[in-house]
PADOTOR-859998 format. One line per 8 residues: for each residue z, x, y of N, C-alpha, C, O, CB. Coordinates in nm, 3 decimals. Glycine has a CB too. Layout:
<nodes>
Z:X:Y:Z:X:Y:Z:X:Y:Z:X:Y:Z:X:Y  ... .
</nodes>
This chain:
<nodes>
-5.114:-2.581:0.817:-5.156:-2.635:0.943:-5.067:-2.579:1.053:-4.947:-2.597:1.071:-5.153:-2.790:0.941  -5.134:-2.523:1.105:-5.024:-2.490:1.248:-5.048:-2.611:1.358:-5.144:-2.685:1.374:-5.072:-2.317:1.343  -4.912:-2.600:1.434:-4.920:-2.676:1.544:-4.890:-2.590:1.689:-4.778:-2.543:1.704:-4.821:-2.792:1.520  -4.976:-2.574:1.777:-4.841:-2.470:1.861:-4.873:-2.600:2.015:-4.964:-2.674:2.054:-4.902:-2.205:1.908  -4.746:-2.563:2.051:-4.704:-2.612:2.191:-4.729:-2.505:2.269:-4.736:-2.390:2.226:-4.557:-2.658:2.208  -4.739:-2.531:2.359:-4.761:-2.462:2.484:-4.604:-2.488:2.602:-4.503:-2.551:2.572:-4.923:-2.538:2.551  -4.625:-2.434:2.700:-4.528:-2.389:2.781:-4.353:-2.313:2.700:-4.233:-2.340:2.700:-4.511:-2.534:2.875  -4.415:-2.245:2.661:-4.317:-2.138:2.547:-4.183:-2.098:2.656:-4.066:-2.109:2.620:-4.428:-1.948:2.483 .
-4.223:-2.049:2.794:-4.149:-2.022:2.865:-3.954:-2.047:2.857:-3.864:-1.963:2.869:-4.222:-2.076:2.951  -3.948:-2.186:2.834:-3.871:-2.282:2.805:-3.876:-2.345:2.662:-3.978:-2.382:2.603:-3.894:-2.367:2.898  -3.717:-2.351:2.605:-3.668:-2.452:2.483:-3.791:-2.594:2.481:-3.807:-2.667:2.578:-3.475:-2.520:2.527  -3.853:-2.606:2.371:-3.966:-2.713:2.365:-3.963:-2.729:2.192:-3.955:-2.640:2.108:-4.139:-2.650:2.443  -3.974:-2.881:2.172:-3.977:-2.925:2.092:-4.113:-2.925:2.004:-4.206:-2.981:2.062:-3.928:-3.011:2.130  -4.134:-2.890:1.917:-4.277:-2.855:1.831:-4.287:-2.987:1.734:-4.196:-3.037:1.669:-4.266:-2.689:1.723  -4.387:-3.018:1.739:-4.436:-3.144:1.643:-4.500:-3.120:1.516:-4.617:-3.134:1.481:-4.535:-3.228:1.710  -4.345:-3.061:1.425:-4.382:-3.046:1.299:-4.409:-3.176:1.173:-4.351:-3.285:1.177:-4.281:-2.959:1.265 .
-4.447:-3.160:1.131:-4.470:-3.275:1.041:-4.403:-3.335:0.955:-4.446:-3.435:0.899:-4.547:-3.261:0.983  -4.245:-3.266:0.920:-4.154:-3.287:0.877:-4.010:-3.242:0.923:-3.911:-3.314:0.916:-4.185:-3.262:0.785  -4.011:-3.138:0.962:-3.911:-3.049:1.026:-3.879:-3.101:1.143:-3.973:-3.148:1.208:-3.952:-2.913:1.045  -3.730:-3.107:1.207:-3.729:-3.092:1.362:-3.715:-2.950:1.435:-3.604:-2.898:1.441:-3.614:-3.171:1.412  -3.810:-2.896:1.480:-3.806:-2.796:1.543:-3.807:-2.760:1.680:-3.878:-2.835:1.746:-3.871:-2.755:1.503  -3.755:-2.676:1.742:-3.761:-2.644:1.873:-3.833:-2.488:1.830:-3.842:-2.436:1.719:-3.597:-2.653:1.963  -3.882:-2.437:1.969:-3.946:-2.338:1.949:-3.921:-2.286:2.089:-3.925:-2.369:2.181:-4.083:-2.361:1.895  -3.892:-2.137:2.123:-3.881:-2.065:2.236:-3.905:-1.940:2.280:-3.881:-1.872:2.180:-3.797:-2.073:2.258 .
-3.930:-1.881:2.349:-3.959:-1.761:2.374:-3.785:-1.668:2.370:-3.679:-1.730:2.368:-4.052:-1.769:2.527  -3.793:-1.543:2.370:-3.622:-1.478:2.333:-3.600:-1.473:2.468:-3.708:-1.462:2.527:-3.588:-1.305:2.243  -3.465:-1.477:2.572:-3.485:-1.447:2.640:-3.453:-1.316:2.670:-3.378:-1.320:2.767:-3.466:-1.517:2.684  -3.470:-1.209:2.639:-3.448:-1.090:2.621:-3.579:-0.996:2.618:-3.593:-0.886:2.671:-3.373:-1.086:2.509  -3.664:-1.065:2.549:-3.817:-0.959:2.514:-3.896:-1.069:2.525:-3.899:-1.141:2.425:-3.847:-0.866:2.340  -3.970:-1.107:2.630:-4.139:-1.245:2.642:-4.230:-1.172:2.548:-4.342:-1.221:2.561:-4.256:-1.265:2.844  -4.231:-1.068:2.451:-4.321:-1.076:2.354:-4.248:-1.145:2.233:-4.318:-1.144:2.132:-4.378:-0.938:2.324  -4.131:-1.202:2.220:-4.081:-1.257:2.094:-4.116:-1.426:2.093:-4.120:-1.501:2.190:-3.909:-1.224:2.084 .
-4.133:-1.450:1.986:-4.141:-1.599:1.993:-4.064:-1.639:1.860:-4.071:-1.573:1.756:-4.303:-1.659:2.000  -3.971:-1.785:1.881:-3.844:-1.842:1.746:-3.921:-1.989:1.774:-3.968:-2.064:1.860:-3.606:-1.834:1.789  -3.897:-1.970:1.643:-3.880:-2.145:1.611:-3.769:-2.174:1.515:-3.745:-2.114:1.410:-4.023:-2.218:1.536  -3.700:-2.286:1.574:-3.565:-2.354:1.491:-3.569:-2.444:1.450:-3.549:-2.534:1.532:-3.458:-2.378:1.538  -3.588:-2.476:1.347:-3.616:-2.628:1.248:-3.472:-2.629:1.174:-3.404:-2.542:1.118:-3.775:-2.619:1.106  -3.455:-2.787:1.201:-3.373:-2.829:1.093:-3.437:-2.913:0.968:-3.550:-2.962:0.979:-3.269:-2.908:1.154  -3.361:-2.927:0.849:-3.441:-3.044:0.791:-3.443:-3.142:0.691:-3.426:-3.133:0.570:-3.520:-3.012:0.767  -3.469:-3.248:0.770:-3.370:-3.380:0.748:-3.453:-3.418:0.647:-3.474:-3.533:0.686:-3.341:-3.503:0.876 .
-3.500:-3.411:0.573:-3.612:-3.504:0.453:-3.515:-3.476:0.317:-3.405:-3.422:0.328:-3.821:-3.413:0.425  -3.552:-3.507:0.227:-3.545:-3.542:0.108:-3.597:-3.429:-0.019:-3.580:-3.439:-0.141:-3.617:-3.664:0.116  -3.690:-3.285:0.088:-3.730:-3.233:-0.023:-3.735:-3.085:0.061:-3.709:-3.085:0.181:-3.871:-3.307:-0.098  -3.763:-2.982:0.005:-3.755:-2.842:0.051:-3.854:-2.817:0.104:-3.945:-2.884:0.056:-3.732:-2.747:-0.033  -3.894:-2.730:0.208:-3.988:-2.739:0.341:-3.982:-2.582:0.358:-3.868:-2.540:0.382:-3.922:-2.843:0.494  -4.060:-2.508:0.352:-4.125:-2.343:0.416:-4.164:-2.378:0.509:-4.201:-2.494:0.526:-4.243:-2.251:0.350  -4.169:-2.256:0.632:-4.213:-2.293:0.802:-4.208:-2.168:0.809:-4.128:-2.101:0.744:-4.115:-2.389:0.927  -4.286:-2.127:0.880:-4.281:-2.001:0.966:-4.339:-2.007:1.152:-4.385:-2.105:1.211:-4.386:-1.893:0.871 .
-4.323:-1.920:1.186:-4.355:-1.955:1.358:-4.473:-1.886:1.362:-4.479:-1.781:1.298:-4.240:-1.895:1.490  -4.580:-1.928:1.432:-4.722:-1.922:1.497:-4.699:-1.892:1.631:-4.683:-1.967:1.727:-4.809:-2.054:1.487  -4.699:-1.768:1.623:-4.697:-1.708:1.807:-4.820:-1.693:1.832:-4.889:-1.630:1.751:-4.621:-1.549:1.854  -4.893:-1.760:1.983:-5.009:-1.710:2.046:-4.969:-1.578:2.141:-4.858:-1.572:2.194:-5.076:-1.832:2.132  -5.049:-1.493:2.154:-5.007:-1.379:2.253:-5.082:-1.358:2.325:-5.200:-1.374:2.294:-4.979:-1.266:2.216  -5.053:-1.318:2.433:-5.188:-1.296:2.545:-5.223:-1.167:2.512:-5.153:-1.069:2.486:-5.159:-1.305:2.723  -5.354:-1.184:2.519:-5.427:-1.013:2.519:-5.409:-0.889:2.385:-5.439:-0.769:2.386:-5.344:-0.925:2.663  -5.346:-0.977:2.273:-5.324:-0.891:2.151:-5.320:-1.034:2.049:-5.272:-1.143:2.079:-5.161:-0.777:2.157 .
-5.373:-1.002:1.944:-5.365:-1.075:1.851:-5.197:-1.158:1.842:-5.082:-1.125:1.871:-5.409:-0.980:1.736  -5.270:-1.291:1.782:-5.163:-1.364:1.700:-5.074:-1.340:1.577:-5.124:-1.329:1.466:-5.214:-1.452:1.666  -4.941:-1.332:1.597:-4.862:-1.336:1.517:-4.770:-1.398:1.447:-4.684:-1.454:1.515:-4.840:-1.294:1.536  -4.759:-1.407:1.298:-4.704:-1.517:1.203:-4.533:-1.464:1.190:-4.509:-1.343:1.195:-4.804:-1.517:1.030  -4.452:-1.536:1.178:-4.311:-1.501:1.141:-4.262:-1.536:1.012:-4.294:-1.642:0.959:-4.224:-1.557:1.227  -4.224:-1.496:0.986:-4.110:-1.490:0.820:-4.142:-1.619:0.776:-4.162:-1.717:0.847:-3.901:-1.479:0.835  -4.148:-1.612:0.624:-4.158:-1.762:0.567:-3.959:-1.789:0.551:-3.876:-1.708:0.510:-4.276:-1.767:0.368  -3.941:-1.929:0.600:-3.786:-1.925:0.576:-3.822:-2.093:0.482:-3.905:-2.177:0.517:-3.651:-1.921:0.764 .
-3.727:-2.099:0.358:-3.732:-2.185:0.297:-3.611:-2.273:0.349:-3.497:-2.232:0.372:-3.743:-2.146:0.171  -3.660:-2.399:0.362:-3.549:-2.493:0.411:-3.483:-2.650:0.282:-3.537:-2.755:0.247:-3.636:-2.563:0.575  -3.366:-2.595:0.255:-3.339:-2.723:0.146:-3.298:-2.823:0.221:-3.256:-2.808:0.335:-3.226:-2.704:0.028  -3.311:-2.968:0.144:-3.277:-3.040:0.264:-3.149:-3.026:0.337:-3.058:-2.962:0.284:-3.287:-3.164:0.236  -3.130:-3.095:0.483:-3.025:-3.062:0.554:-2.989:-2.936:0.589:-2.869:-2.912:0.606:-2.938:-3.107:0.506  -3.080:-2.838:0.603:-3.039:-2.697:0.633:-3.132:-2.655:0.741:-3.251:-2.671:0.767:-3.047:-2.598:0.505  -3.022:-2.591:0.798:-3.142:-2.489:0.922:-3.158:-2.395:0.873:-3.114:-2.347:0.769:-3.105:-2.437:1.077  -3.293:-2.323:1.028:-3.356:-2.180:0.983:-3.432:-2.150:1.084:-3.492:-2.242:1.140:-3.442:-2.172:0.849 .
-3.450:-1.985:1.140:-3.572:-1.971:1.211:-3.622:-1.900:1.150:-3.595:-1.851:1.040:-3.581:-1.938:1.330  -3.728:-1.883:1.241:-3.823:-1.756:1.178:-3.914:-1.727:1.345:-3.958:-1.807:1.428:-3.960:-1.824:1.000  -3.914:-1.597:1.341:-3.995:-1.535:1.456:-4.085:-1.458:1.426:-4.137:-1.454:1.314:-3.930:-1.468:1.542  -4.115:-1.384:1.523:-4.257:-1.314:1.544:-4.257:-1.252:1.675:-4.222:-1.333:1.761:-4.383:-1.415:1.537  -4.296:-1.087:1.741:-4.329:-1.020:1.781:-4.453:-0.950:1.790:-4.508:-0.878:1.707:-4.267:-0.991:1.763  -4.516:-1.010:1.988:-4.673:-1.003:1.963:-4.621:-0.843:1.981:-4.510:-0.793:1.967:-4.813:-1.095:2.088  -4.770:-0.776:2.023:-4.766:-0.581:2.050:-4.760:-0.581:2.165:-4.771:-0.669:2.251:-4.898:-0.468:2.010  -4.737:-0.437:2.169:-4.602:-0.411:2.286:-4.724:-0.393:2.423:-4.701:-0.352:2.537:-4.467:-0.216:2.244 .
-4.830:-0.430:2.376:-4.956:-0.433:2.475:-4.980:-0.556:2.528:-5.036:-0.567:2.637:-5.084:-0.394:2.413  -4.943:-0.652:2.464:-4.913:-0.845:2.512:-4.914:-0.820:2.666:-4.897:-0.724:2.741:-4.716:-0.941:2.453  -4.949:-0.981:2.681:-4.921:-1.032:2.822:-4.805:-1.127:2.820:-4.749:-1.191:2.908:-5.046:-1.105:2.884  -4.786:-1.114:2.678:-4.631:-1.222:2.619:-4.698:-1.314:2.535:-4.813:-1.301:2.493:-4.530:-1.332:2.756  -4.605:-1.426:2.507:-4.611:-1.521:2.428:-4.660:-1.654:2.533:-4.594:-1.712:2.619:-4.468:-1.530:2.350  -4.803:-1.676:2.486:-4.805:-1.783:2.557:-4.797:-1.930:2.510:-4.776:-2.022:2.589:-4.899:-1.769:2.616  -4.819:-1.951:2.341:-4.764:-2.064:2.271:-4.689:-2.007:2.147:-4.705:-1.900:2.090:-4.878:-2.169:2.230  -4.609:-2.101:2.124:-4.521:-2.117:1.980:-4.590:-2.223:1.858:-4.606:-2.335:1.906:-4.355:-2.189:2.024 .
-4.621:-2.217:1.758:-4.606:-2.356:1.689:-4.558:-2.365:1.573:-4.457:-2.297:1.591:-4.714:-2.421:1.673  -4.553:-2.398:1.465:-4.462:-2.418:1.350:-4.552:-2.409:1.245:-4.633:-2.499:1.268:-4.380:-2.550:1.347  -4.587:-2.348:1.134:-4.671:-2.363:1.009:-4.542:-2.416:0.931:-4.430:-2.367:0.943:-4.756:-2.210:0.943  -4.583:-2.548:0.833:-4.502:-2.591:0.738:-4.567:-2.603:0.637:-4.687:-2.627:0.645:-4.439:-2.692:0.761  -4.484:-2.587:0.484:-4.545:-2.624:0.348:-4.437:-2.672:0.292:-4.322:-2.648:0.327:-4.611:-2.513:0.260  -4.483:-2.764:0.179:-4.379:-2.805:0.087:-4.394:-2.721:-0.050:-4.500:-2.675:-0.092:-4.391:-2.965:0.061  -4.272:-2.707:-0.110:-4.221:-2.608:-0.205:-4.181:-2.697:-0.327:-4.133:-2.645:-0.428:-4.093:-2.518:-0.142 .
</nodes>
């Protein structure tokens, strides 16, 4: 299930379903998009980041496995033809 937030521009909190994540654009390259989950549960959690891009396809970021209490990001780079990143959201699975 993806979730993405909108206004990427700015540090924003993503409403993962288990994870606490923030999600942001780099500020270095507006075609990059991170998401940072920590994660507080009881059991191991995969996430990767769901970048929307303007004007070039959507792009998925790294699967990062999270044991409990551990952080992680994972990003994604739309093409170098983008209008940027215009949402972030979080895909999660349990492992």
């Amino acid at each position: 299930m993806a979730l993405l937030v909108g206004g990427a521009v700015h540090a924003s909190p993503a409403s993962a379903l288990d994870l606490n994540c923030t999600t942001y654009v780099h500020n270095n390259d507006p075609n990059t998009g991170i998401a940072f989950c920590d994660n507080p549960t009881g059991r191991t959690i995969a996430f990767r980041a769901v970048v929307v891009c303007g004007w070039a396809p959507d792009v998925y970021g790294q699967w990062v496995t999270l044991a409990p209490g551990r952080v992680g990001q994972s990003q994604a780079t739309c093409a170098f033809y983008s209008t940027g990143v215009g949402a972030i959201g979080v895909d999660e699975r349990y492992v």
